[in-house]
N, C-alpha and C positions, 0 to 999 in steps of 0.2 A: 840378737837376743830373740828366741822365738817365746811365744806366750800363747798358753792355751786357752781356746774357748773356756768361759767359765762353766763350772759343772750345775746343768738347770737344776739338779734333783736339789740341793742344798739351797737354791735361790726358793722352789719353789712350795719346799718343805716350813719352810718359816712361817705358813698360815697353820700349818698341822700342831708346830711345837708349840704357837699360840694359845689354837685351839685348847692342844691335851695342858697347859698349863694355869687355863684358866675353868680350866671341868670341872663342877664341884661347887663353886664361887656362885652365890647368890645374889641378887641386884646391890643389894647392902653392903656385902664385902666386896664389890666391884667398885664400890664407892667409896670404900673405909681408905682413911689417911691418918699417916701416923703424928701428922702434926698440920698444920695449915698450908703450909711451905714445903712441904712434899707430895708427889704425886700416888693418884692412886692407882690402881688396875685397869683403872678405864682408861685414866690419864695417859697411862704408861704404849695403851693401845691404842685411843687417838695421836701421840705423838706419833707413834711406827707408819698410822697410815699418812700422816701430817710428811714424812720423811719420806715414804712412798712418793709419796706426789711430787716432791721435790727432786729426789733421783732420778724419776722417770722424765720430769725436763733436762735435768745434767744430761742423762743418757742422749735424749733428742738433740741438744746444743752440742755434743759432742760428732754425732752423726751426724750433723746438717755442714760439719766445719767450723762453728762459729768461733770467733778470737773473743766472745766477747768472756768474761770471768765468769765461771761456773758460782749461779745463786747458795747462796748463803741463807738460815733463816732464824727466826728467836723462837726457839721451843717456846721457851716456858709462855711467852705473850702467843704464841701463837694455842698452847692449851688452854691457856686463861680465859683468850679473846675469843675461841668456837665454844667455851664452856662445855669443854671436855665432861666434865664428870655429869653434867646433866644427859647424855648419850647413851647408846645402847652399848656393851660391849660384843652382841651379835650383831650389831648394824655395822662399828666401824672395825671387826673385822670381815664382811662382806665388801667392802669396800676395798679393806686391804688386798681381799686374793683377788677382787677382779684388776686392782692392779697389778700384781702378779700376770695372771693369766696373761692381762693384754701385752706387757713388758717380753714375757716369756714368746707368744706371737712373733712380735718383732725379733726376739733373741733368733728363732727360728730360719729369720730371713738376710740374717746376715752372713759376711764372708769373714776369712779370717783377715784379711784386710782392716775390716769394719774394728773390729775387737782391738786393735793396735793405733786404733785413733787417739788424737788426745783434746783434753782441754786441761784447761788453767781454775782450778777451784779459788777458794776466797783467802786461803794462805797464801796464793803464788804458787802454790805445787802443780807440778805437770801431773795428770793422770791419763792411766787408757782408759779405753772402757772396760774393758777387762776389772782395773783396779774398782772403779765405782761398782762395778756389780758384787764383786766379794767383799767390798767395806759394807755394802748392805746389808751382806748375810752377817759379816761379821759383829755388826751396829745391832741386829737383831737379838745377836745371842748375846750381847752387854744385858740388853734389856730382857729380856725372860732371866737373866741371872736378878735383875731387879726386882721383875715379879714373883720371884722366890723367896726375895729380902721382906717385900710387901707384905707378903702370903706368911711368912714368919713372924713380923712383928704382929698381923693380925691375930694369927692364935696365940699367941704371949700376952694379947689386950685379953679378948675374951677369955683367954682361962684367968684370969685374975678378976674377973667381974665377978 
């Protein structure tokens, strides 16, 4: 079975769609939530680079060989417990693309070999790397379809004020 290098434009487009998604959006509605138990726009963008971080070790434990099981992690404790919404939404996506950038670097240096590695995620799934890098993109556009849902119930509050 051959499997292509993933395609970077799409990996490293995911800071832009952020970007142009949250244009517009003032500190306030970066912070607005439609209920206590839901996240907001900052939320939604600390979690991404909260996942950044985390793939980019999956990615390294896959390269290195290691048998050991691909980390797992608890969004919602892990937005709660960096107090996500007290953050900047220009800080943790600067954060985001330079993970990006640096992941992309590495993407650069590999062979196709490389991209056909696997590890053992926290279901038990075999993955390549290949697969973690397009679950990224594709985990990405989950979430900007969120920020859309966000960014909807926000103008349906305020136009009823």
């Amino acid at each position: 079975m051959s499997h292509s290098i993933p395609d970077f434009q799409s990996y490293l487009q995911t800071h832009d769609q952020l970007h142009a998604a949250i244009q517009g959006l003032n500190a306030e509605q970066l912070t607005w939530k439609a209920s206590p138990v839901q996240w907001s726009v900052t939320e939604v963008l600390s979690h991404l680079a909260d996942h950044n971080i985390v793939v980019s070790f999956r990615i390294r434990q896959i390269l290195a060989g290691s048998a050991v099981q691909l980390p797992a992690f608890e969004q919602d404790s892990w937005v709660s417990g960096s107090y996500a919404n007290e953050g900047s939404a220009s800080d943790i996506l600067t954060v985001f693309q330079a993970l990006l950038v640096y992941n992309h670097l590495l993407f650069q240096r590999l062979s196709a070999e490389d991209w056909v590695k696997t590890g053992v995620n926290f279901k038990g799934q075999t993955l390549q790397l290949t697969d973690v890098v397009q679950s990224f993109v594709a985990h990405v556009q989950v979430h900007l379809a969120q920020i859309a849902r966000i960014k909807n119930a926000l103008e349906t509050s305020e136009a009823h004020v």
